[in-house]
N, C-alpha and C positions, 0 to 999 in steps of 0.2 A: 363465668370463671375463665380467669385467660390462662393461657399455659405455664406463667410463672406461678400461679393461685397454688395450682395444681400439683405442681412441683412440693412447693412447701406445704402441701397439704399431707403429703404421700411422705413426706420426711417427717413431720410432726406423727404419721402412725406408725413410723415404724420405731422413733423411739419409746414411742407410748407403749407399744409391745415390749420390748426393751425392760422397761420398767415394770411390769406388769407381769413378768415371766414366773412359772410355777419352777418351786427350787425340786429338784429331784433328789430324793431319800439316796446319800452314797453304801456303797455296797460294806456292807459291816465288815468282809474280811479282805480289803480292798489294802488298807495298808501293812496288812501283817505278809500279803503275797509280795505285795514291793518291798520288802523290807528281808526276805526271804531271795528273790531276784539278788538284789545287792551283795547280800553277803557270798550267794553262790557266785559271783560274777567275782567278786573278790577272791574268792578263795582259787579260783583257777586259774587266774591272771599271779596270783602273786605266787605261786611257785616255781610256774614259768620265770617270772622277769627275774626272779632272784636270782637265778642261775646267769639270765642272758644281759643284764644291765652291765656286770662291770667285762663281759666279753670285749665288746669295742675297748675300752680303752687298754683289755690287757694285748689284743693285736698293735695297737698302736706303739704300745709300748715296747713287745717284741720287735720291730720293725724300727723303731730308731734303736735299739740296740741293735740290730742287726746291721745297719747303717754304719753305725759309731763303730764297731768292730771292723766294717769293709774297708770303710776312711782311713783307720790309721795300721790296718796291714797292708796295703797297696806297698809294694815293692819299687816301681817307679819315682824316681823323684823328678821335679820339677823346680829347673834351673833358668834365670834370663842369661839370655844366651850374652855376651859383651861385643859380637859386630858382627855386620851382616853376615862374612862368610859362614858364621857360624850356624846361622840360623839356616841361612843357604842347604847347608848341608844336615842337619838337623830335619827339616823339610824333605829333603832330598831323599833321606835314608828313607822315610816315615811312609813317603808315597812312593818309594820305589821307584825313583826316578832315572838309576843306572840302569835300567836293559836299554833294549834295542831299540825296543817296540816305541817305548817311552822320549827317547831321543828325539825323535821328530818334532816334538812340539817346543821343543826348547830354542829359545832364539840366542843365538852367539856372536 
């Protein structure tokens, strides 16, 4: 026998086993315990999430309200300025560009 013989010799027993195999008797109270599992697993998961499911989206929802309220009290408006000098100084104000200190870096 050469070592391919051999080969398919050992795969032909082992499906033969395979086929051949004794059924094992299942445990008579095998599904009434899974079925028992489930419902417990259910019942403790769904009191929880009833609570925690619409959580997310009620944060979400407080949070663009609370947006939409920031957005339109803002005090500030926002104007295009009509020419440079304006803007100039607009800038100027904003970063404090009149002291002392600040004068240095200005070119004239």
């Amino acid at each position: 026998m050469n070592n391919k013989e051999k080969i398919e010799e050992e795969i032909r027993k082992t499906l033969d086993a395979f086929e051949q195999k004794e059924s094992l008797p299942p445990n008579p109270y095998f599904y009434t315990r899974v079925q028992q599992r489930i419902k417990e697993g259910s019942e403790n998961k769904s009191t929880i999430w009833k609570f925690l499911k619409p959580l997310p989206l009620a944060c979400l929802l407080l949070i663009n309200i609370g947006t939409f309220i920031w957005y339109f009290n803002t005090s500030e408006v926002y104007s295009a300025t009509e020419t440079r000098q304006e803007l100039i100084e607009i800038l100027s104000y904003d970063l404090d560009l009149n002291t002392n200190e600040s004068n240095m870096f200005l070119a004239k």
